[in-house]
Backbone as a ProteinNet text record, in pm:
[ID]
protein_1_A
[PRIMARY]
XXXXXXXXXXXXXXXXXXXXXXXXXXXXXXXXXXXXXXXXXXXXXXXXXXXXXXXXXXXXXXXXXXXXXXXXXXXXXXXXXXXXXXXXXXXXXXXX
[TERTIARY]
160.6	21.6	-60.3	-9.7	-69.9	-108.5	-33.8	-61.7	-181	-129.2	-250.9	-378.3	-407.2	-503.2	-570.5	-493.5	-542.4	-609	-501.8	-572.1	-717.5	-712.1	-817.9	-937.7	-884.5	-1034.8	-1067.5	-942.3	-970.3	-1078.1	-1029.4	-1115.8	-1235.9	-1285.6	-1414.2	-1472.6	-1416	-1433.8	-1480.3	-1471.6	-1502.8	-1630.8	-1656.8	-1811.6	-1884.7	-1868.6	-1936.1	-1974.1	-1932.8	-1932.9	-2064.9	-2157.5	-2281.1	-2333.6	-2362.9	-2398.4	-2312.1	-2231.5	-2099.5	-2005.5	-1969.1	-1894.8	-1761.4	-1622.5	-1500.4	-1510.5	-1547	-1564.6	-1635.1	-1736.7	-1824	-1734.7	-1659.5	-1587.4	-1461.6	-1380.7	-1322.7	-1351.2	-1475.2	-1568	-1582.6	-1637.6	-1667.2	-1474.2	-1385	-1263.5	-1217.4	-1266.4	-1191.3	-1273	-1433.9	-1488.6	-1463.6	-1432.8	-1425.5	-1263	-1167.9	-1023.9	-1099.8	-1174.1	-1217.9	-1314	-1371.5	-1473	-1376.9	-1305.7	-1212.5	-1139.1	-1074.5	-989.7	-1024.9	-1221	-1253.4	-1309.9	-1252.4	-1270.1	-1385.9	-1449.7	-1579.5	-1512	-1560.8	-1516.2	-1499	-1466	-1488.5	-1584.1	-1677.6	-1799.8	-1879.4	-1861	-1975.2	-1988.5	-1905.9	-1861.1	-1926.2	-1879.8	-2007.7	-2092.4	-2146	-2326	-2342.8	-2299.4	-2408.9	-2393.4	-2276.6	-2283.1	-2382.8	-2409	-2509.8	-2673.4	-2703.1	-2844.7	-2813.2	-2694	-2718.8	-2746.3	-2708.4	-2704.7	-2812.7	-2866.1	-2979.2	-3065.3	-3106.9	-3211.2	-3173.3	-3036.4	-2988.6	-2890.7	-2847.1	-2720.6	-2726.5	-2671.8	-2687.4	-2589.8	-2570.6	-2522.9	-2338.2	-2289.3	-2209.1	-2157.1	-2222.5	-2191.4	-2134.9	-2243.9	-2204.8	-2101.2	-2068.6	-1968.4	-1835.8	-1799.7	-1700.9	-1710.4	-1790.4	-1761.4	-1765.2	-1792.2	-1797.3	-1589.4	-1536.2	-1409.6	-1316.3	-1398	-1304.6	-1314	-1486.8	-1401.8	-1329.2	-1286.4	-1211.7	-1061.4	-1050.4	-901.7	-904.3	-961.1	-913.1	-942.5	-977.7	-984.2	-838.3	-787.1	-665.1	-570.9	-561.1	-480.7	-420.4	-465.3	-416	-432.9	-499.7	-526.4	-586.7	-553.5	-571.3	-696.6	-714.1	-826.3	-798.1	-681.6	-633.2	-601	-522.8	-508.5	-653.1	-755.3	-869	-873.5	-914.2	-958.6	-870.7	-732.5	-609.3	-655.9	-694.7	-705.9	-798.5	-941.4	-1072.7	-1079.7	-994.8	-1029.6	-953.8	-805.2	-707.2	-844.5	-844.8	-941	-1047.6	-1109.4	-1223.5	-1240	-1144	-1100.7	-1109.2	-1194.9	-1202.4	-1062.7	-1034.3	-931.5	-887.6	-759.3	-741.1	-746.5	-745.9	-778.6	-705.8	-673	-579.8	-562.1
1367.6	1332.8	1458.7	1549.5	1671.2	1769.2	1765.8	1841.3	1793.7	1672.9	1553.7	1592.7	1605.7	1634.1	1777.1	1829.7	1985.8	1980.5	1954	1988.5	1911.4	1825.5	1702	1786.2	1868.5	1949.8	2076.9	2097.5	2263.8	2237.2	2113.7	2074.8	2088.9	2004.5	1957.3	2088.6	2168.6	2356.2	2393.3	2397.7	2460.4	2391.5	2229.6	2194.8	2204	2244.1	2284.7	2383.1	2520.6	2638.9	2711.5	2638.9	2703	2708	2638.7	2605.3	2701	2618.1	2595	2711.5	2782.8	2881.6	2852.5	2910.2	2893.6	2916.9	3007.9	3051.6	2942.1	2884.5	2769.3	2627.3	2620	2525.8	2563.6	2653.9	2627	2656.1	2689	2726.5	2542.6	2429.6	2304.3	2212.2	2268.1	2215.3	2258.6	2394.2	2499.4	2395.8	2325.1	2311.5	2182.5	2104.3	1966.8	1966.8	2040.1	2008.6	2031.1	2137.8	2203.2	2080.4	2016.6	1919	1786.1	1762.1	1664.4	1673	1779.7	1808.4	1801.6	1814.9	1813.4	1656.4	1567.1	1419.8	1341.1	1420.3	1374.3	1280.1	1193.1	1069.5	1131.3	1061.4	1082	1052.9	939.3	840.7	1000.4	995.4	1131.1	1231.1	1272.8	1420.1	1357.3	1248.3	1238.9	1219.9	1132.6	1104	1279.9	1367.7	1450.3	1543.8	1549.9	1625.4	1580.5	1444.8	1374.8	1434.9	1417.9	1475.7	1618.9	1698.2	1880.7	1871.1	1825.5	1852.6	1792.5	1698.8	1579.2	1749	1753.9	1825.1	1947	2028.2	2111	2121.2	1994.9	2008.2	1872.3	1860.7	1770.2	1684.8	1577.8	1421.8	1452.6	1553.6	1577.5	1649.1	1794.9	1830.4	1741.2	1725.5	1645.8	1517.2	1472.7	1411.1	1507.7	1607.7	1693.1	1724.4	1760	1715.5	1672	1531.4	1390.8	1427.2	1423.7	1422.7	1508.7	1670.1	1753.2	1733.6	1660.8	1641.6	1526.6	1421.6	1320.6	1328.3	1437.9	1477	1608.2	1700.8	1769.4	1688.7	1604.1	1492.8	1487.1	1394.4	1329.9	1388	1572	1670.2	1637.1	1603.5	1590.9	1703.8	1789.7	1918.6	2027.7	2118.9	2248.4	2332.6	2401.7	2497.9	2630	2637.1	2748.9	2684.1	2589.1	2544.6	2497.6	2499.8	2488.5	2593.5	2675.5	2794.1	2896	2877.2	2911.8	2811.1	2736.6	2638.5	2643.7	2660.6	2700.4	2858.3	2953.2	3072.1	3099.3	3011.2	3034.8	2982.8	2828.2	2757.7	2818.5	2944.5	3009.2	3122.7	3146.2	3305.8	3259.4	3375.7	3334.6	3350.9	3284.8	3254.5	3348.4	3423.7	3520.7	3443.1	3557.6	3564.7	3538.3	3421.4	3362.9	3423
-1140.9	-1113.6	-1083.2	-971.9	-997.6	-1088.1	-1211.8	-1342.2	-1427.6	-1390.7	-1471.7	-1407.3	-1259.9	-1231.8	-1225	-1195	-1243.8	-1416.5	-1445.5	-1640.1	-1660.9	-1568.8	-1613	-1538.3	-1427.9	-1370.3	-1446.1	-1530.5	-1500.3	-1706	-1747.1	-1873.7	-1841.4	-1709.5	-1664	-1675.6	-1582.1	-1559	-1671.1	-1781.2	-1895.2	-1914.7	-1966	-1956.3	-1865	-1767.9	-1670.1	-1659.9	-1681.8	-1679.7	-1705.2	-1749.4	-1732.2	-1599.1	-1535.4	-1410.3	-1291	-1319.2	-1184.5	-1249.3	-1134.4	-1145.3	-1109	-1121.5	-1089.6	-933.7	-880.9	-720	-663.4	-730.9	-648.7	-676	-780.9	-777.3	-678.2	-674.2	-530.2	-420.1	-410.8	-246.1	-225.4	-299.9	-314.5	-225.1	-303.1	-246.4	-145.3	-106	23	129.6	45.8	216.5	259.1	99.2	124.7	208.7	200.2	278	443.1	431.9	585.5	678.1	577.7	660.9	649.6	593.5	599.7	715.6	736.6	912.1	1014.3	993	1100.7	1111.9	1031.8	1082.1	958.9	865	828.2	685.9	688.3	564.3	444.3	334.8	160.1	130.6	201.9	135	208.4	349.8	388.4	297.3	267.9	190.1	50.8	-24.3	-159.1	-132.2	-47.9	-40.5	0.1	120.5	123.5	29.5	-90.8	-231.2	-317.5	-278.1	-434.6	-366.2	-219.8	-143	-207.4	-194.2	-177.2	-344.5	-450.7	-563.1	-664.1	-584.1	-647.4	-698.3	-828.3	-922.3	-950.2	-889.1	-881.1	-1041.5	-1000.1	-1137	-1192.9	-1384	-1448.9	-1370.1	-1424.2	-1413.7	-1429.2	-1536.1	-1573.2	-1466.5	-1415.5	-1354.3	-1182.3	-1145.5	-1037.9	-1051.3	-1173.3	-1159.9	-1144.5	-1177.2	-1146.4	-1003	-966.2	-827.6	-698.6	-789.3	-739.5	-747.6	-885.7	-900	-820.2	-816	-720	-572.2	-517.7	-389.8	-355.4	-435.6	-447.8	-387.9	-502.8	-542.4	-435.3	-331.5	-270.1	-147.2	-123.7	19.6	18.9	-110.4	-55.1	-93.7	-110.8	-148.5	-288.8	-378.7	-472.5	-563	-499.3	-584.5	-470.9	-450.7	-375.1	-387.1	-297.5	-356.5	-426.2	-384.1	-475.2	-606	-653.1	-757.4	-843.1	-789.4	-861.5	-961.7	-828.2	-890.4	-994.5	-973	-1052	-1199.7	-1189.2	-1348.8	-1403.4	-1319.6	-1406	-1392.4	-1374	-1428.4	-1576	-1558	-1660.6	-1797.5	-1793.1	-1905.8	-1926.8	-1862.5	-1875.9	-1941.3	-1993.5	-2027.9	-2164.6	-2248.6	-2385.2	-2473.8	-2559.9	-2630.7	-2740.5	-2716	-2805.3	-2962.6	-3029.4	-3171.7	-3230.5	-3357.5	-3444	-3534.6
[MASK]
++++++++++++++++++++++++++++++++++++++++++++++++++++++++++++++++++++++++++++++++++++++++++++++++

């Protein structure tokens, strides 16, 4: 399940990549584990992502992470492992 979810973010990572950076995508999971410990819900943590992001970022975007702080609430994916998967998928693709 963890592989599954990494690949499935680090895809997202790539359409996203205009916007949203690899560092801001795991700065997003480093804070969501950090505000999670200190007691604050999943529903808290999306509503005040959908207020911080409302006009900021497309629909697409914010559904990624709508998805990454999902999946780093209930540790199903790391913040290091974010950022380990959208830098790998980000790197342009050697030459055939």
């Amino acid at each position: 399940m963890r592989i599954a979810v990494v690949a499935g973010l680090s895809l997202a990572c790539v359409t996203a990549q205009a916007e949203l950076s690899c560092e801001q995508l795991g700065a997003v999971a480093q804070t969501t584990v950090e505000l999670r410990n200190q007691g604050n819900t999943l529903n808290a943590l999306l509503a005040e992502a959908r207020r911080d992001g409302q006009g900021k970022y497309t629909e697409q975007e914010m559904a990624l992470i709508g998805k990454l702080i999902r999946h780093s609430y209930d540790s199903s994916v790391s913040p290091a492992e974010v950022l380990e998967a959208c830098k790998r998928d980000t790197k342009p693709a050697p030459p055939r």
